[in-house]
C-alpha positions in Angstrom: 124.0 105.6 98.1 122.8 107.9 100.9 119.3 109.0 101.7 119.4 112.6 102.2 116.6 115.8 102.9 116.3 119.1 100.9 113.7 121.5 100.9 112.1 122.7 97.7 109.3 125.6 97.6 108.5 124.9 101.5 108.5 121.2 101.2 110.9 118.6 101.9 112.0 115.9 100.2 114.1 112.3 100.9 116.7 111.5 97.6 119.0 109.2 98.1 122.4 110.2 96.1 125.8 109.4 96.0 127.1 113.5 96.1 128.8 114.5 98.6 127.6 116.9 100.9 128.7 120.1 99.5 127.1 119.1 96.3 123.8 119.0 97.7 124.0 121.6 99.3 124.9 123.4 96.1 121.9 121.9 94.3 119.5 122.9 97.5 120.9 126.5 96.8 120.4 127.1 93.2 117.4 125.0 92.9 115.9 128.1 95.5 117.8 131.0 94.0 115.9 129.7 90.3 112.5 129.8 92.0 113.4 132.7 93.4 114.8 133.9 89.8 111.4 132.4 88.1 109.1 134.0 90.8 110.6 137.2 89.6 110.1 136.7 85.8 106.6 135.5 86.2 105.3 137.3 89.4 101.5 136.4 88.9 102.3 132.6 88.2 101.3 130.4 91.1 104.1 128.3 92.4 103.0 124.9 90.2 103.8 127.5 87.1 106.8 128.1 88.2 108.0 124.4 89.0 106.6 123.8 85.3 108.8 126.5 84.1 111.6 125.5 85.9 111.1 121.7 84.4 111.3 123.1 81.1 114.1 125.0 81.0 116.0 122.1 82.4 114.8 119.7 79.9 115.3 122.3 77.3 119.2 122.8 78.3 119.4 118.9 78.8 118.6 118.2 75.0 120.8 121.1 74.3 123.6 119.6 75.9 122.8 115.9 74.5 122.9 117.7 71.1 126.2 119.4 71.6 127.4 116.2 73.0 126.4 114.2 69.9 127.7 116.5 67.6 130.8 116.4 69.6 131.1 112.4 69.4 130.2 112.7 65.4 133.6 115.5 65.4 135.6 113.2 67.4 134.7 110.1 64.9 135.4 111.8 62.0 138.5 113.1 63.8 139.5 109.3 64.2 138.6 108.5 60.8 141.1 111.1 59.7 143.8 110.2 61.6 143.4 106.6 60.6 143.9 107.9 57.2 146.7 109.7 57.8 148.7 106.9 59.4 147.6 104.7 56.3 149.1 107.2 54.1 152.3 107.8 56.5 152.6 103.8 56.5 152.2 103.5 53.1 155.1 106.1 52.5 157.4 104.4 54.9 157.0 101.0 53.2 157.8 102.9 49.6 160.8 105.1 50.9 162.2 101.8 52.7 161.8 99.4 49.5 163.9 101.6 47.7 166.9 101.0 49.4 
């Protein structure tokens, strides 16, 4: 881990991170083109608003994405559950076609 500086809405703040440059770089740059984006939608909202707004929508996308990722992991279990069947039933069939010989 690496303490490193980016500026937010004028200020700036230490993190310390493990991303390599060019990451946070990246995340300096779209966390300023969505203010700028949210300064846009809400033009009379101070800029506290539009940090609040900005929290939101994050946390909003973050439970969508645990969601998604859940209902992957119940897909890929049941997925697993299948195939474990499947074999079962392949075994089984090998172990009756062989006995009859």
């Amino acid at each position: 881990m690496r303490t490193i500086t980016i500026q937010v809405a004028g200020r700036r703040y230490a993190l310390e991170t493990s991303l390599p440059p060019e990451s946070v770089s990246d995340l300096e740059k779209n966390i300023q083109e969505e203010l700028a984006r949210l300064q846009v939608k809400h033009p009379s909202s101070d800029l506290i608003d539009i940090l609040v707004f900005s929290l939101i929508e994050k946390w909003e996308r973050t439970l969508s994405l645990e969601l998604s990722l859940q209902n992957c992991r119940q897909s890929q279990e049941r997925m697993r559950s299948r195939l474990r069947q499947l074999v079962g039933l392949i075994e089984k069939k090998i172990k009756e076609l062989t006995a009859r010989k």
